[in-house]
C-alpha positions in Angstrom: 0.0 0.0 0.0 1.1 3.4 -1.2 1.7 6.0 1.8 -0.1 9.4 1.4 2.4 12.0 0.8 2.8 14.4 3.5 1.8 18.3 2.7 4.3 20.4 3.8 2.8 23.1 6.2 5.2 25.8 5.5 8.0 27.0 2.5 10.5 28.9 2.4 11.1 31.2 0.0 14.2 32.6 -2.2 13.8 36.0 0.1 14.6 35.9 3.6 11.8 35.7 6.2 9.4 35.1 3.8 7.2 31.7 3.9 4.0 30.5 2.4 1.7 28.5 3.9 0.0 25.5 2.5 -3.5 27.6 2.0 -0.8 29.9 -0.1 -0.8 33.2 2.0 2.4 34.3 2.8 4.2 35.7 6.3 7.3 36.7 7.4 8.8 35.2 9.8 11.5 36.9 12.2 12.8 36.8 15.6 11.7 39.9 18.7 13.5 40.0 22.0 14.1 36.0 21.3 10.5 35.2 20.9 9.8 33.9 17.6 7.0 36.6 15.0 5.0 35.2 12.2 3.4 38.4 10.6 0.5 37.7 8.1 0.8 39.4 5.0 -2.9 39.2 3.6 -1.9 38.1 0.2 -1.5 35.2 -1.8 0.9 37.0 -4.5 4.3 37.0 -3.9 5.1 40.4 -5.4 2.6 41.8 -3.4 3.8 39.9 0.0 7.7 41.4 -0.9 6.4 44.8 -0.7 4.6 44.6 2.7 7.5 42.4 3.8 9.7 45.8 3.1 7.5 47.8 5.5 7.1 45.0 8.4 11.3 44.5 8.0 11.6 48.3 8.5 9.5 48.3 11.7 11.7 45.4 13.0 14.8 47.2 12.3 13.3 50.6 14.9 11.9 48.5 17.1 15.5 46.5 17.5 17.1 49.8 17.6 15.0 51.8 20.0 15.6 48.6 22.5 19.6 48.6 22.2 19.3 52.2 22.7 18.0 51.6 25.8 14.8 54.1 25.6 12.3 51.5 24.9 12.0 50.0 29.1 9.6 47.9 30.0 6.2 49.1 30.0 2.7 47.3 31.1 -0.4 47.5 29.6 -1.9 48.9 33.2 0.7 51.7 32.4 -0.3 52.1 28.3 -3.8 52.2 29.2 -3.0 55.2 31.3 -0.9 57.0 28.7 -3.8 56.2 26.1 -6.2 57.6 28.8 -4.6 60.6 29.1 -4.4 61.1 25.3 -8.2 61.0 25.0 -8.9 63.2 28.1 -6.5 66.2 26.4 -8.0 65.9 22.9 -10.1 69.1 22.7 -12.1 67.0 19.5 -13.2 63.9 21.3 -17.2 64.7 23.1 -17.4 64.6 27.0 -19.6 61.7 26.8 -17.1 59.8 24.2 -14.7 60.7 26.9 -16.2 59.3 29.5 -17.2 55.9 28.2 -13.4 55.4 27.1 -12.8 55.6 30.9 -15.4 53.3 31.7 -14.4 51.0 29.3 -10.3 51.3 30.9 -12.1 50.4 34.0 -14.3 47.6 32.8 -11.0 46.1 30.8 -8.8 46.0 34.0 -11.5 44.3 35.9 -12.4 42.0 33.5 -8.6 41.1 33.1 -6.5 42.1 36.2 -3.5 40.2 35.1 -3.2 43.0 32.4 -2.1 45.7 35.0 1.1 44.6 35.3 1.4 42.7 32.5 4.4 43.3 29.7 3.1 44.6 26.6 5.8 42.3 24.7 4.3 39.1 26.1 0.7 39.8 25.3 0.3 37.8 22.2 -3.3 37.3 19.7 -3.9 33.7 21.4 -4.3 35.9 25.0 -6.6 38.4 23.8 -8.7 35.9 22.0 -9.3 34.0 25.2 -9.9 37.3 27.0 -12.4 38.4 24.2 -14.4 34.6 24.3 -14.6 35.1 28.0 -15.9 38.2 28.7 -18.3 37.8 26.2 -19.7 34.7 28.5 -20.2 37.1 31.2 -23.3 38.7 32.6 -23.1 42.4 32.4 -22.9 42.4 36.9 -19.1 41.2 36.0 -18.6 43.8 34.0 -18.5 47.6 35.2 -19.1 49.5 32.2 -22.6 52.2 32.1 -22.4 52.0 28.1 -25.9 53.2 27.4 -26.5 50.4 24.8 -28.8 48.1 25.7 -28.0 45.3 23.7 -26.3 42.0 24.9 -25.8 39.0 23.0 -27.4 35.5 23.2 -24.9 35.2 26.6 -25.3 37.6 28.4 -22.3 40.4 27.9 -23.3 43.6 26.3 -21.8 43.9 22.6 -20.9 47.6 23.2 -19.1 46.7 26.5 -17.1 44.0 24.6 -15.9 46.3 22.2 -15.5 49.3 24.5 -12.4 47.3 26.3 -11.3 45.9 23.1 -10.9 49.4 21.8 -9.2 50.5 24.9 -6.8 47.5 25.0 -6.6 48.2 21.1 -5.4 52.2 22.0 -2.8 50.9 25.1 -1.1 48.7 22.9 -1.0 51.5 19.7 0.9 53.5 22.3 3.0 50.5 23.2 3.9 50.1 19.5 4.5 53.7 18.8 6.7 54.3 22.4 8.8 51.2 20.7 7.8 48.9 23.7 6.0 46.3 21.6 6.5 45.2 18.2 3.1 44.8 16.8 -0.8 45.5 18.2 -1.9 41.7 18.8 -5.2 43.5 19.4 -6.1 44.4 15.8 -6.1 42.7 12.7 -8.9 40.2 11.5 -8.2 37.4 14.3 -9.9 39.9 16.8 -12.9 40.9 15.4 -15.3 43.6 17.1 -18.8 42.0 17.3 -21.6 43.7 15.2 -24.2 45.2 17.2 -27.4 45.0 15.8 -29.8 47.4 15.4 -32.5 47.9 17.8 -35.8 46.6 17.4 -38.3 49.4 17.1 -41.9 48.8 17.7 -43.7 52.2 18.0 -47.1 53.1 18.2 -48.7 54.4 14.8 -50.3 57.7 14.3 -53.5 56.5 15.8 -51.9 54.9 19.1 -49.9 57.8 20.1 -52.4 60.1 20.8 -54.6 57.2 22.2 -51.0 57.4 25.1 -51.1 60.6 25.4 -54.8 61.3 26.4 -54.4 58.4 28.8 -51.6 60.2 30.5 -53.5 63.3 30.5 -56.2 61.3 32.2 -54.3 59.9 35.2 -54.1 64.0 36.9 -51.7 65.3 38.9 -48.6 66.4 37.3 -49.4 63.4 34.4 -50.4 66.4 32.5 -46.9 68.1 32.6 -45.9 64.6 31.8 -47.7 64.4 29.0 -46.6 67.9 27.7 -42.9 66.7 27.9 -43.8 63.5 25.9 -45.4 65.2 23.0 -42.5 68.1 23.2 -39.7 64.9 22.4 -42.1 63.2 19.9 -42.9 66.6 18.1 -39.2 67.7 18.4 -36.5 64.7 18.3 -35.1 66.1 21.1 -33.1 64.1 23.6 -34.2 64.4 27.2 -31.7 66.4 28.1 -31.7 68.7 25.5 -35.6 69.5 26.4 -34.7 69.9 30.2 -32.7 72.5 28.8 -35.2 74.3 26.7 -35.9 77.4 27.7 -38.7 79.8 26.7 -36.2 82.0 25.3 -35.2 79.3 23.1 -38.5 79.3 21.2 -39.1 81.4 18.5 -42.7 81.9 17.1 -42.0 84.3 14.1 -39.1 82.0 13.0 -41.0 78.7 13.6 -38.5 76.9 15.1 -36.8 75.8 18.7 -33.2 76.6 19.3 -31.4 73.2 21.5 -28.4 75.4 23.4 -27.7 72.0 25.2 -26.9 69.4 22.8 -24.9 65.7 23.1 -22.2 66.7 21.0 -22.0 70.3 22.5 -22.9 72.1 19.4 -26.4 74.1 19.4 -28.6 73.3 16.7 -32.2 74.8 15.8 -35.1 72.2 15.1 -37.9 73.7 12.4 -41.7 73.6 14.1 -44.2 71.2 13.0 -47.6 72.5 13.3 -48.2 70.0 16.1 -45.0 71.0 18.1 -46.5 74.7 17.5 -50.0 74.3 19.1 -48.3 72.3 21.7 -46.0 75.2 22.5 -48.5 77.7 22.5 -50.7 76.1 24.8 -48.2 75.7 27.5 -47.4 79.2 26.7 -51.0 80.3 27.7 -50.8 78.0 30.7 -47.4 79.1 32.2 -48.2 83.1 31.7 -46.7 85.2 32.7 -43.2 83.8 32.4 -40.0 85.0 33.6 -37.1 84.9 30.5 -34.8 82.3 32.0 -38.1 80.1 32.5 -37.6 76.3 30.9 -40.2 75.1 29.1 -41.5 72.3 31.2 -42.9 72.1 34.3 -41.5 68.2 34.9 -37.7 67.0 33.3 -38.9 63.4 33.4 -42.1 61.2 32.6 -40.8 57.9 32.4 -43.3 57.0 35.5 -46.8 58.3 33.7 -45.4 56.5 30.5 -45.9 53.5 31.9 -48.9 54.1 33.4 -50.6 55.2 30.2 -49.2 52.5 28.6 -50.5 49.9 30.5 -53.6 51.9 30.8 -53.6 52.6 26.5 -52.9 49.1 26.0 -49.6 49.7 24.1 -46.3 49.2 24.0 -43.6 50.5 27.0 -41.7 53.6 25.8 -38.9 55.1 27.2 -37.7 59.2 26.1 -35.4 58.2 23.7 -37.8 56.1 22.0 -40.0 59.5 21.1 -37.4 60.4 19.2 -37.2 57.2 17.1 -40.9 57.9 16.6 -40.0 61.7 15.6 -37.2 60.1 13.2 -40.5 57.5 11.5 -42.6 60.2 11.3 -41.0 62.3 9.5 -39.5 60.0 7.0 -42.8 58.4 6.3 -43.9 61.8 5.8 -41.6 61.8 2.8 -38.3 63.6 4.6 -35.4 62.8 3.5 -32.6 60.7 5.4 -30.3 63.5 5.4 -32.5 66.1 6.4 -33.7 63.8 9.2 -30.6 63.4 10.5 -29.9 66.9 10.1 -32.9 67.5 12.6 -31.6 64.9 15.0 -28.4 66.3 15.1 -26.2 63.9 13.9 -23.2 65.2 11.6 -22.6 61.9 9.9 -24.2 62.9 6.4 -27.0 60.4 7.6 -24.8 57.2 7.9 -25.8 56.5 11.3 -30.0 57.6 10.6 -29.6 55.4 7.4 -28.7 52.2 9.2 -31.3 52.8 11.9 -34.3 54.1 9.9 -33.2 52.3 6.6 -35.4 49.4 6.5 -38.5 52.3 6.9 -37.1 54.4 3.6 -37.4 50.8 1.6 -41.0 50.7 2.7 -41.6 53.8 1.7 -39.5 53.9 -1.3 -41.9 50.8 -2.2 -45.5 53.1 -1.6 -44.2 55.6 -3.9 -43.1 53.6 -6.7 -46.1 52.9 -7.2 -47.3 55.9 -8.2 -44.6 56.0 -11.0 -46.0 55.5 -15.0 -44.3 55.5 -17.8 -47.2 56.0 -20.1 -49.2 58.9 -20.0 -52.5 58.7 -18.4 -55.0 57.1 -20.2 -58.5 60.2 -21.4 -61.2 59.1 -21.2 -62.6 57.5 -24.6 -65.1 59.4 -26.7 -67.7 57.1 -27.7 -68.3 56.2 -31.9 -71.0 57.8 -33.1 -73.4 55.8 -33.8 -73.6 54.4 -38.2 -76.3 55.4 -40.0 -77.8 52.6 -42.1 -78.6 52.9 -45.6 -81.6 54.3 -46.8 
């Protein structure tokens, strides 16, 4: 009997460092403080594999040199993670609330993986953060301390934005590892560590008929309900973000211009909102109600109805909202109403071009897209036919 010929896992090549692998990709191969690199090169052409062979050989060659210079030192990712913290608390671009959840996400990282404090950035390799990555994915979010505002967890338990909220911290410590010449390469990136997708969140919101079926049944339940109330149609009229309506103050609104002005936004940038008619009435009634009113006076009487929502929901017989969800159902509205995705976002406040509105709303512009087509001919429309007069018969 014949023996199978063995495959041969790895060639070398006629140019130093460089191998192919039996799939045919090629890497480069090389030795780092005595522990042995492979470096994927993403290609399957040779040519193609020599020219990114010339940059990775050019990184070894500083990183060699930086570390018989003696400048490069030990340095742990505990104390990378600080240097990359500090980076994003003195860039003046980066929003407070970006700023904060890359500090809860330092925090969340360390705790999740305490080893990495004092841990060498050179002896981190892909296989280590892997592990990490499976694992704290396996978690239930009590194991984690990071307040991302996402709610979304996977089939496990571990919230996807949490996951990728360390991994992009861990990601940043070791870029400043690799730029201070402390670690070769960032075992973090690359396509063995993906970042889970998050997917979308599911909205169910009420049609045009079943909001104002919630809103008379706050209205209904008394007491401050009614102030309650005013604040949920304000966000649903608006797109406003809670805290950006807290905020509002009669000042802010201006009649002859038909339109709100947000001084308190997420991003920190003011931004005006045009009036609906709805969002007009509305403002005019609690106008009349609230007279007279002193110039620094906010616009509503309660900052939060999250209480009476659920009352009149229960009570409506719909669906739980929260605040931010009235302004998924101002986002609906308005592009069923035939508004564009850019102009949408626009009113939202996002200055993304509409990426982010697109890939929330999208699936609502299809259905849309799909009513109005219809209305689309070709041919012109068919007049109305004039009838033959009748033949006269032969005498």
């Amino acid at each position: 009997m014949k023996t199978p010929e063995k495959i041969q896992t790895w060639k070398s090549t006629n140019v130093r460092g460089l191998y192919v692998h039996k799939s045919g990709r090629f890497y480069y191969r090389t030795k780092v403080q005595g522990k042995q690199i492979w470096e994927p090169l993403n290609t399957k052409m040779k040519s193609v594999a020599e020219s990114r062979l010339a940059e990775i050989s050019k990184a070894v060659r500083s990183y060699r040199q930086t570390a018989r210079g003696g400048t490069m030192g030990t340095l742990t990712v505990g104390q990378a993670l600080d240097h990359a913290i500090k980076a994003v608390e003195e860039n003046a671009e980066i929003k407070p609330n970006t700023k904060r959840n890359r500090r809860e996400g330092a925090r969340a990282l360390l705790a999740s993986w305490p080893e990495l404090q004092k841990m060498d950035a050179r002896r981190l390799s892909a296989l280590d953060v892997r592990e990490w990555s499976n694992r704290v994915r396996n978690l239930t979010s009590a194991h984690v301390p990071f307040k991302a505002k996402s709610p979304m967890r996977n089939s496990k338990g571990c919230s996807t934005s949490k996951h990728n909220g360390m991994l992009d911290m861990l990601r940043m410590a070791l870029d400043f590892a690799v730029h201070s010449g402390a670690a070769f390469s960032n075992v973090a990136r690359g396509r063995t560590i993906q970042r889970p997708a998050q997917k979308p969140k599911d909205l169910t919101l009420p049609d045009r008929a079943g909001f104002p079926k919630l809103v008379a049944a706050m209205r209904g339940i008394g007491g401050n309900a009614k102030h309650a109330a005013d604040l949920v149609e304000l966000l649903a009229y608006s797109g406003a973000r809670i805290n950006e309506a807290r905020n509002l103050l009669w000042s802010d609104v201006d009649f002859s211009r038909n339109q709100i002005r947000l001084r308190v936004t997420k991003n920190g940038d003011p931004r005006t909102v045009a009036m609906m008619p709805e969002l007009t009435a509305l403002l005019l009634k609690m106008q009349k109600e609230q007279s007279p009113i002193p110039p620094d006076a906010t616009v509503t009487k309660v900052f939060e109805a999250q209480k009476s929502l659920d009352s009149a929901a229960k009570k409506a017989g719909v669906r739980r909202l929260t605040h931010h969800d009235l302004r998924h159902l101002f986002a609906t509205t308005c592009i069923e109403a035939g508004i564009d995705i850019p102009t949408v976002a626009r009113l939202l406040g996002h200055k993304d071009g509409g990426a982010l509105a697109m890939k929330t709303y999208g699936h609502l512009r299809d259905e849309h897209a799909q009513k109005m087509i219809q209305r689309v001919r070709y041919a012109a429309t068919p007049s109305k036919a004039v009838p033959a007069s009748p033949k006269k018969e032969p005498a």
